[in-house]
Backbone atoms as SQL, in Angstrom:
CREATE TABLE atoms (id INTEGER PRIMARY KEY, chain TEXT, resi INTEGER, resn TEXT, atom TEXT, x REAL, y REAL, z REAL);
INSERT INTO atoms VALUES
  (1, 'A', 1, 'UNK', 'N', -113.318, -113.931, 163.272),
  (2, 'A', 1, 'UNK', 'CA', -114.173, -114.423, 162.219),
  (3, 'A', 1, 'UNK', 'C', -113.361, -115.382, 161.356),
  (4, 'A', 2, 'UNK', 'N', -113.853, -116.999, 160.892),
  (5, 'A', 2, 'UNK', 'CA', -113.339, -117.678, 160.446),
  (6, 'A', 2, 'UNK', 'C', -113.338, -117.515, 159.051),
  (7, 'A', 3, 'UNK', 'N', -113.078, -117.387, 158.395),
  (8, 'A', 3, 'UNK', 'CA', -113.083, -118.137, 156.435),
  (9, 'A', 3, 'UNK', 'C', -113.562, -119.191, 155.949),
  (10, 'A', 4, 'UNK', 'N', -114.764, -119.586, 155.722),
  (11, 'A', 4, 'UNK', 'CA', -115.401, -120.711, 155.133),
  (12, 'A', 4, 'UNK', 'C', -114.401, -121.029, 153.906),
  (13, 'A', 5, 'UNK', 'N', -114.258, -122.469, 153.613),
  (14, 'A', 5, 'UNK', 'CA', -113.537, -123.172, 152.747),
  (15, 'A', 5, 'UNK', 'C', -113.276, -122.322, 151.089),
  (16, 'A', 6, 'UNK', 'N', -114.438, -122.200, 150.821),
  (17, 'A', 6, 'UNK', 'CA', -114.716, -121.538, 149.521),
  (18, 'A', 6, 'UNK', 'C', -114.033, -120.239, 149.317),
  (19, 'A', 7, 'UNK', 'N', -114.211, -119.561, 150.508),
  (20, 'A', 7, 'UNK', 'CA', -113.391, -118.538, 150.127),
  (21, 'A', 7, 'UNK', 'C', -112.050, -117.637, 149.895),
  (22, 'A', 8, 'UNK', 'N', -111.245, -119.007, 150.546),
  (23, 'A', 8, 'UNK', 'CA', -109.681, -118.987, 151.045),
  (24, 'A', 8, 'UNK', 'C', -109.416, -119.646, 149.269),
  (25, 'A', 9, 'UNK', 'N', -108.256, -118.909, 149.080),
  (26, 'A', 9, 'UNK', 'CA', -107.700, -119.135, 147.894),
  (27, 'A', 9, 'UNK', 'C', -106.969, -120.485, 147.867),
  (28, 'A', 10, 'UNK', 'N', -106.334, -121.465, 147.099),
  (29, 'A', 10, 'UNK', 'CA', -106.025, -122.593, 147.077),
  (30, 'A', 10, 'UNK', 'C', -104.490, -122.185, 146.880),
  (31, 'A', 11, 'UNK', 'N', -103.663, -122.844, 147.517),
  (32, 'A', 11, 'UNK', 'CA', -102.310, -122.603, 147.247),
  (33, 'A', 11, 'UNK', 'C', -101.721, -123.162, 146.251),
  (34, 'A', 12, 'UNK', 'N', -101.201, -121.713, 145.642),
  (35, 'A', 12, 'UNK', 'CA', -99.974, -122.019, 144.070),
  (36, 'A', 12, 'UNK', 'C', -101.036, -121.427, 142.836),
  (37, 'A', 13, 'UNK', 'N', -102.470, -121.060, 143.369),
  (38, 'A', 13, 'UNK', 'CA', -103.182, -120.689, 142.529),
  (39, 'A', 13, 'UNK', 'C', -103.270, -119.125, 142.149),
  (40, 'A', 14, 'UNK', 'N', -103.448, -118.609, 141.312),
  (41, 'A', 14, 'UNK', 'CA', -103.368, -117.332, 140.707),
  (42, 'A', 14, 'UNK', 'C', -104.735, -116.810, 140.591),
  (43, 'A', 15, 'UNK', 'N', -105.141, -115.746, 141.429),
  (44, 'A', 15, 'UNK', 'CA', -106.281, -115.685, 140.532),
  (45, 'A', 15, 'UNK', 'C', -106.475, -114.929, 139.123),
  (46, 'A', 16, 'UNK', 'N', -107.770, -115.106, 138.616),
  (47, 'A', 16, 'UNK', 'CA', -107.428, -114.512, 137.108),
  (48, 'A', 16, 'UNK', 'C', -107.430, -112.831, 136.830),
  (49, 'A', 17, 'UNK', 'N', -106.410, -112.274, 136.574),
  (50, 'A', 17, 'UNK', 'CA', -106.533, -111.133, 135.961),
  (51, 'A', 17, 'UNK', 'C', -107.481, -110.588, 135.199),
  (52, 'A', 18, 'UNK', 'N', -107.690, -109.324, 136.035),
  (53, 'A', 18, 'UNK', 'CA', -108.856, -108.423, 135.382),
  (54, 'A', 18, 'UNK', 'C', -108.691, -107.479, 134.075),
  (55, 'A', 19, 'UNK', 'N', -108.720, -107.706, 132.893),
  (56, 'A', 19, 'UNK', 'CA', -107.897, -106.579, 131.907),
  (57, 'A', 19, 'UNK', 'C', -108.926, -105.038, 131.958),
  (58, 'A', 20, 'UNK', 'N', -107.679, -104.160, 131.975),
  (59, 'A', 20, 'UNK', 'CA', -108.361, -102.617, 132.253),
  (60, 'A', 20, 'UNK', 'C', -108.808, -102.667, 130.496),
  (61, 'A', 21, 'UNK', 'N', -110.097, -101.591, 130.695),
  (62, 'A', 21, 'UNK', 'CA', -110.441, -101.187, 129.140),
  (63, 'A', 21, 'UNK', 'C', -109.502, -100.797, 128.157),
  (64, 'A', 22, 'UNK', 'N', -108.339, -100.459, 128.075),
  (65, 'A', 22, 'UNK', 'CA', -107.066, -99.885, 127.201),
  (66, 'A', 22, 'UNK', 'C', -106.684, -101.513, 127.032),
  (67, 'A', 23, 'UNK', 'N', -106.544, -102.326, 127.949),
  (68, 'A', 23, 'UNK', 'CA', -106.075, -103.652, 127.595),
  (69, 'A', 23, 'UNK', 'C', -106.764, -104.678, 126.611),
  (70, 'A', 24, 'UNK', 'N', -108.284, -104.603, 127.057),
  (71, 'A', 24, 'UNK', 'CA', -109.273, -105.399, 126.207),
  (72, 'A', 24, 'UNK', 'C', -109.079, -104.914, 124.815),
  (73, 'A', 25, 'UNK', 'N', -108.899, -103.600, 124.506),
  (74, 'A', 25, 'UNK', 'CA', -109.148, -102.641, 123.427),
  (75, 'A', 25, 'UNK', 'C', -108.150, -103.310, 122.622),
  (76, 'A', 26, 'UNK', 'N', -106.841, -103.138, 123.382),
  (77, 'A', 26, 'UNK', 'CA', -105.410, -103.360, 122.835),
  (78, 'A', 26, 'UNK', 'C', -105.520, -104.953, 122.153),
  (79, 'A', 27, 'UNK', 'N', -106.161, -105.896, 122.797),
  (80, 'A', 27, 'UNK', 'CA', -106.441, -107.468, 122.711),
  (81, 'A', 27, 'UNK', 'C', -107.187, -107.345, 121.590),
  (82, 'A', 28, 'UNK', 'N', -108.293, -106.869, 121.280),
  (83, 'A', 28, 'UNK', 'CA', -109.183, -107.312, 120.577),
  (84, 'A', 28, 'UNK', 'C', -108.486, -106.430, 118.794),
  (85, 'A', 29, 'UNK', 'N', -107.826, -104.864, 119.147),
  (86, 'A', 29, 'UNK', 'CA', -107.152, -104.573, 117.620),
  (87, 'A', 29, 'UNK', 'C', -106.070, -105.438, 117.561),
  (88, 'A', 30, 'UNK', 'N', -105.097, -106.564, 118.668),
  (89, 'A', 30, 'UNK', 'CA', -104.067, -107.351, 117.986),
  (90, 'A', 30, 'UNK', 'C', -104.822, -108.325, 117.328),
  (91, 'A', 31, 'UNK', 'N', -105.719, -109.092, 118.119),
  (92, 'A', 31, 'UNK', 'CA', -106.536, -110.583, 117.480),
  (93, 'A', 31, 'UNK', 'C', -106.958, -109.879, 115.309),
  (94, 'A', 32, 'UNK', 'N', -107.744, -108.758, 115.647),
  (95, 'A', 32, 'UNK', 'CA', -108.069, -108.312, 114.222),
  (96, 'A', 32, 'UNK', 'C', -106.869, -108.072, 113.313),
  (97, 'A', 33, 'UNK', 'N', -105.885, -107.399, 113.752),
  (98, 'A', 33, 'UNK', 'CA', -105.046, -107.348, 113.154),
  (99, 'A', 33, 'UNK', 'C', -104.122, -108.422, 112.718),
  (100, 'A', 34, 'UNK', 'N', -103.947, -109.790, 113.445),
  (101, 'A', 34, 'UNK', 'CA', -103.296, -110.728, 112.846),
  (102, 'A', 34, 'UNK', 'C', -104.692, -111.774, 112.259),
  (103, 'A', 35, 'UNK', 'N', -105.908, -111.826, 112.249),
  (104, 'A', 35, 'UNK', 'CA', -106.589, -112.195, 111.444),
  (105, 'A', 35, 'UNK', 'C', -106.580, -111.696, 109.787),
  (106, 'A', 36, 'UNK', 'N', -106.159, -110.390, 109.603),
  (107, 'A', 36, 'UNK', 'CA', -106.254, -109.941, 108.300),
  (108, 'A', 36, 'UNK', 'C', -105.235, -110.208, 108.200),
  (109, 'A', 37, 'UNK', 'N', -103.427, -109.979, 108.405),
  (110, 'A', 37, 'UNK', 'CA', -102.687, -110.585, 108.244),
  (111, 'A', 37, 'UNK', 'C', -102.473, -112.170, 107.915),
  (112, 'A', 38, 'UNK', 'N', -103.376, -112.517, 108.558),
  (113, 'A', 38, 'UNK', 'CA', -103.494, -113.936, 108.148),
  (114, 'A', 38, 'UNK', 'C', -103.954, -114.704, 107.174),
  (115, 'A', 39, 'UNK', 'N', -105.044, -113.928, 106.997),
  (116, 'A', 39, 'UNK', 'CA', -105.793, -113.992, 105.527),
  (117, 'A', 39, 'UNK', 'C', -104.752, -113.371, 104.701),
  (118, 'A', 40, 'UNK', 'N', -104.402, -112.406, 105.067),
  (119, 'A', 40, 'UNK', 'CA', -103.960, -111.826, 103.468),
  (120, 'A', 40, 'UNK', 'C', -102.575, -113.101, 102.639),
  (121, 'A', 41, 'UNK', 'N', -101.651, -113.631, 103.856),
  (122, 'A', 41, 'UNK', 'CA', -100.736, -114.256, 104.131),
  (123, 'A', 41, 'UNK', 'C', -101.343, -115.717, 103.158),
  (124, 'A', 42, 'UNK', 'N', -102.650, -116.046, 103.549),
  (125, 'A', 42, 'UNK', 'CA', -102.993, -117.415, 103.051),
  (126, 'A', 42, 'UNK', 'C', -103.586, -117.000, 101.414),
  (127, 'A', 43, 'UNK', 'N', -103.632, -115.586, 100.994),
  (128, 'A', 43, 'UNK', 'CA', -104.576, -115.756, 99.869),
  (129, 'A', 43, 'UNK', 'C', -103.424, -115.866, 99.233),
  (130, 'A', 44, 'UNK', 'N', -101.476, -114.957, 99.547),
  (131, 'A', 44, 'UNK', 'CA', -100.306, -114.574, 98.761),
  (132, 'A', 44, 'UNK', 'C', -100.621, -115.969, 98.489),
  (133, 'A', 45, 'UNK', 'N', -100.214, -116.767, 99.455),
  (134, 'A', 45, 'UNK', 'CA', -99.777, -118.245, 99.009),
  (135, 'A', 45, 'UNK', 'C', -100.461, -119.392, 98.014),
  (136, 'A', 46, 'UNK', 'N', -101.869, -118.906, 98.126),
  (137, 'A', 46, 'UNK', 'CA', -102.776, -119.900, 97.314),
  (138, 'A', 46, 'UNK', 'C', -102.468, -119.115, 95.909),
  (139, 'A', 47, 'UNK', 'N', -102.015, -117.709, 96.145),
  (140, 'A', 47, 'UNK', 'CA', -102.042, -117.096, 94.332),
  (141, 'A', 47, 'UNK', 'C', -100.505, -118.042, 93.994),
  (142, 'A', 48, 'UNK', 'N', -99.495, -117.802, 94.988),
  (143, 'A', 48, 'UNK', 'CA', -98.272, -118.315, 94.736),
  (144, 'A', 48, 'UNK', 'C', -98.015, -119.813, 94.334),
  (145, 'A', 49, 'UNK', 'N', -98.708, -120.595, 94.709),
  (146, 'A', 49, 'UNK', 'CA', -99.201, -122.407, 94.420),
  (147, 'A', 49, 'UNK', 'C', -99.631, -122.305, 92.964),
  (148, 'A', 50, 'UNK', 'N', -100.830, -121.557, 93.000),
  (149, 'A', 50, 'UNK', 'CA', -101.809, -121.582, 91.571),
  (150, 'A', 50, 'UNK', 'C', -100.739, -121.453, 90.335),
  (151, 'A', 51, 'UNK', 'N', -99.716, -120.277, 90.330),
  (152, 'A', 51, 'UNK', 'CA', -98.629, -119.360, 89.737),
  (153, 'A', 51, 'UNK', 'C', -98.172, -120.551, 89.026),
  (154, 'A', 52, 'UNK', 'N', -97.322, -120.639, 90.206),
  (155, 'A', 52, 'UNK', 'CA', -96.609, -122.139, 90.185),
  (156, 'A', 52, 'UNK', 'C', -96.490, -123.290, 89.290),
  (157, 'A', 53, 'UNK', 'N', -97.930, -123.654, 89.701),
  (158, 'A', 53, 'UNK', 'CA', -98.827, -124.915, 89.032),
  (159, 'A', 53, 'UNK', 'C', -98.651, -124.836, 87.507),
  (160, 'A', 54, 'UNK', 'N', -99.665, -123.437, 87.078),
  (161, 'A', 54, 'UNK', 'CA', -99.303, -122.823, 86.400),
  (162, 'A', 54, 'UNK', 'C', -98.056, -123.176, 85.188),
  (163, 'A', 55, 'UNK', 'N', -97.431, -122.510, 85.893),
  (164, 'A', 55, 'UNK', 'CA', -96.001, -122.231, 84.582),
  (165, 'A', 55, 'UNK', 'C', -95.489, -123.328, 84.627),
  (166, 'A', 56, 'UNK', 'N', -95.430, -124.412, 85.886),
  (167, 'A', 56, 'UNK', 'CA', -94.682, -125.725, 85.491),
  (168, 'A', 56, 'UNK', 'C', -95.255, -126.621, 84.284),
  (169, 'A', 57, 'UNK', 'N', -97.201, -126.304, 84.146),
  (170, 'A', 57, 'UNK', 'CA', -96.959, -126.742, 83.591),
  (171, 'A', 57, 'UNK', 'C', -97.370, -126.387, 81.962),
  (172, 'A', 58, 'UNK', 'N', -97.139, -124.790, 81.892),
  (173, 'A', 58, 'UNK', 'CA', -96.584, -124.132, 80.684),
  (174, 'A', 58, 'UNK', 'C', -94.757, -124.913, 80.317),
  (175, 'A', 59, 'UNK', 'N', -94.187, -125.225, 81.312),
  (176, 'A', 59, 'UNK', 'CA', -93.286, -125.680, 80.730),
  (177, 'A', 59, 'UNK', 'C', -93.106, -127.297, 80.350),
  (178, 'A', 60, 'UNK', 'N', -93.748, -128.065, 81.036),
  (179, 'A', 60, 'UNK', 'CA', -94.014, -129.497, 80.419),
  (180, 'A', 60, 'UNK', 'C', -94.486, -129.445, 79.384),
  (181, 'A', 61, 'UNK', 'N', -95.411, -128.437, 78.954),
  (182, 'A', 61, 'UNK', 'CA', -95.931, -128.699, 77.638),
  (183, 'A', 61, 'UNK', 'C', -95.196, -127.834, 76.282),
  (184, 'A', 62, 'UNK', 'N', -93.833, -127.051, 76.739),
  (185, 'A', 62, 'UNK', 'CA', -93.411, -126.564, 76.191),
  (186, 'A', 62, 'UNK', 'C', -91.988, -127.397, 76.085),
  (187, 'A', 63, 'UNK', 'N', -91.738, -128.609, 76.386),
  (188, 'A', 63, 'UNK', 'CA', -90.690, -129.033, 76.272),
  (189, 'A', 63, 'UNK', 'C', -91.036, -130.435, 75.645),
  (190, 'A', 64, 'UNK', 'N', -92.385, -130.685, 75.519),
  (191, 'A', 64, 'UNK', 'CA', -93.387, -131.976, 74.963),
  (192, 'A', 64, 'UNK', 'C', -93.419, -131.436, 73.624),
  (193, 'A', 65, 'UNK', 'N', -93.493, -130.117, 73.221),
  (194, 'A', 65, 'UNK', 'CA', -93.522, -129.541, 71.833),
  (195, 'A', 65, 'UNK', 'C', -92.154, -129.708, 71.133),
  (196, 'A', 66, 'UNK', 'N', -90.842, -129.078, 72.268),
  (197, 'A', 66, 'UNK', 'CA', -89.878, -129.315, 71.560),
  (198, 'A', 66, 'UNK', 'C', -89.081, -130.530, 71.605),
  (199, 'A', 67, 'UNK', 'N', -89.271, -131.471, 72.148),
  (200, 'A', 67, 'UNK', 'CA', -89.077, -133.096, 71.988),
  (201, 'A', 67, 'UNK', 'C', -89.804, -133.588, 70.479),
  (202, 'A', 68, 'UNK', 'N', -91.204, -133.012, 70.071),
  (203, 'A', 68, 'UNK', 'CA', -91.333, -133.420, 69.163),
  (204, 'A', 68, 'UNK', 'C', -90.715, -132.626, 67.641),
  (205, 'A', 69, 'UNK', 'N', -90.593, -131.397, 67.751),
  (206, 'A', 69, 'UNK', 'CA', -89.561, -131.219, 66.960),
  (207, 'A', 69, 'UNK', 'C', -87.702, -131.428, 66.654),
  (208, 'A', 70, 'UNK', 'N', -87.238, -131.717, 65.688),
  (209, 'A', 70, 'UNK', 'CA', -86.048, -131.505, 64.860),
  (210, 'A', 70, 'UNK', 'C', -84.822, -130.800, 65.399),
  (211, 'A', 71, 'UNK', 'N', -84.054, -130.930, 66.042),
  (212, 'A', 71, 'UNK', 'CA', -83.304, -129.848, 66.652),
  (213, 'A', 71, 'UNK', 'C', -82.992, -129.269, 65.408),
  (214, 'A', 72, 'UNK', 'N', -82.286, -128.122, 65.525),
  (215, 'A', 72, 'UNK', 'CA', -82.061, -127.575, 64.676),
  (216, 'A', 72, 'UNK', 'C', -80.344, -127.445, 64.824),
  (217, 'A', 73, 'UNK', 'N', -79.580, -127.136, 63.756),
  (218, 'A', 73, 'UNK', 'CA', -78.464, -127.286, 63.852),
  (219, 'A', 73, 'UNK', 'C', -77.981, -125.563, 63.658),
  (220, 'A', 74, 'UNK', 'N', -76.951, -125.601, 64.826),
  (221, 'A', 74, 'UNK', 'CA', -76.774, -124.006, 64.972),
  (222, 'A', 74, 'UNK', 'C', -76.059, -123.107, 63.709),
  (223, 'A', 75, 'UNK', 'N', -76.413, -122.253, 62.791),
  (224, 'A', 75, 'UNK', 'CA', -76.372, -121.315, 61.968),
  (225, 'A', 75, 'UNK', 'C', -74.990, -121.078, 62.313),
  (226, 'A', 76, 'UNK', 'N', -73.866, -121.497, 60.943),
  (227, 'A', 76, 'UNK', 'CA', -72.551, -120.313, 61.231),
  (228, 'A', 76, 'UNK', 'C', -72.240, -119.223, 61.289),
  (229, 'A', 77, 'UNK', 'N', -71.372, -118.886, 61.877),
  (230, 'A', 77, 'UNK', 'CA', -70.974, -117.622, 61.880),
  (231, 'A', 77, 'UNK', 'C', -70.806, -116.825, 60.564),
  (232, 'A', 78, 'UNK', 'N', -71.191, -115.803, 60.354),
  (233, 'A', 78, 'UNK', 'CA', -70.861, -115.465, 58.637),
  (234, 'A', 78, 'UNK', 'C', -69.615, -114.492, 58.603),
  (235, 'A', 79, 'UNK', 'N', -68.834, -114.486, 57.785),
  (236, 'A', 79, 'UNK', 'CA', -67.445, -113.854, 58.004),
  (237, 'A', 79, 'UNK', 'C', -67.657, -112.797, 57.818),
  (238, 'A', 80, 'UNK', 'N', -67.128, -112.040, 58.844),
  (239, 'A', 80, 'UNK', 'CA', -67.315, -110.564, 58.448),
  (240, 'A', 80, 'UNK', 'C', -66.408, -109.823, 57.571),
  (241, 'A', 81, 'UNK', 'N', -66.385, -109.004, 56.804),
  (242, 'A', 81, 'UNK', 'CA', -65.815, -108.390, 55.547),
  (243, 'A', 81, 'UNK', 'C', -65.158, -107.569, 55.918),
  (244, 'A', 82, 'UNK', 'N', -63.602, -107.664, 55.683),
  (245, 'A', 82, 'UNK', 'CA', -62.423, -106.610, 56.553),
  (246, 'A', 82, 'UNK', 'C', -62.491, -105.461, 55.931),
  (247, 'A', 83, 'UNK', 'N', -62.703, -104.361, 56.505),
  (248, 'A', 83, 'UNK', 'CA', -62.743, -103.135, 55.831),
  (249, 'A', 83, 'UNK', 'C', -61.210, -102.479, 55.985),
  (250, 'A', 84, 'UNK', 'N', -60.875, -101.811, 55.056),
  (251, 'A', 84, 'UNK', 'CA', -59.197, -101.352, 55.077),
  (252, 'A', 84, 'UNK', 'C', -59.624, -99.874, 54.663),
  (253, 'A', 85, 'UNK', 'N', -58.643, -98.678, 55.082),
  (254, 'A', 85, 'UNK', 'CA', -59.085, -97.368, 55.451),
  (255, 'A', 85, 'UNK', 'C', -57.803, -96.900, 53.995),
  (256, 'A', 86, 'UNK', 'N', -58.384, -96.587, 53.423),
  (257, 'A', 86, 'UNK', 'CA', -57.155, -95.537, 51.926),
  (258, 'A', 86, 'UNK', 'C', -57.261, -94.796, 52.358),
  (259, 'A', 87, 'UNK', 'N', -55.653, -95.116, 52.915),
  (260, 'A', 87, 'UNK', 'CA', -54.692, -93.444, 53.190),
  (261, 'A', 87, 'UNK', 'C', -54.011, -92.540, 51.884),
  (262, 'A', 88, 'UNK', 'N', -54.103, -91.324, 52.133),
  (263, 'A', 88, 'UNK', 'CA', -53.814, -90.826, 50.740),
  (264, 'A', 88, 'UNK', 'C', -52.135, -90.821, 50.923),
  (265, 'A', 89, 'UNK', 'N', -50.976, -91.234, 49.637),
  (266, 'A', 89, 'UNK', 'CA', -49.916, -90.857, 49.680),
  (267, 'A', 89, 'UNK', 'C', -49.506, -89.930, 49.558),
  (268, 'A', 90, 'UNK', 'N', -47.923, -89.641, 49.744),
  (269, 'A', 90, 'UNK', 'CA', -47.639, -88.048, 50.212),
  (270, 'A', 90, 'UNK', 'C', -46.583, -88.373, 48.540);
């Protein structure tokens, strides 16, 4: 009995793997599981940008305040007052 064309496999070709039910199972909790990972991954980062944004530019406008004020000239040291201990004589 001969083999019609169609049904002889083509050489170098693979055919496609059948996944057992434990495999599909296994496929479909990795895909879910790096989808929520993924999300969770993209929301850290959009909070981490926003953050960011944020305080840089709490600090432009906190250095626009002190450009417009006076520096101030740094306060001396105030001398501290030597304390001496009275020993009683003998």
């Amino acid at each position: 009995m001969k083999h019609s064309p169609k049904q002889l496999p083509e050489v170098g070709v693979r055919p496609k793997r059948v996944l057992s039910p434990s495999e599909q199972k296994s496929l479909a909790t990795t895909a879910a599981a790096s989808a929520i990972i993924n999300d969770e991954t993209a929301k850290w980062e959009n909070k981490t940008a926003r953050l960011k944004a944020l305080r840089l530019a709490k600090e432009a406008e906190e250095e626009a305040e002190n450009a417009l004020k006076p520096a101030k000239k740094p306060a001396k040291a105030k001398a501290k007052a030597k304390v001496t201990l009275a020993t009683k004589g003998k």
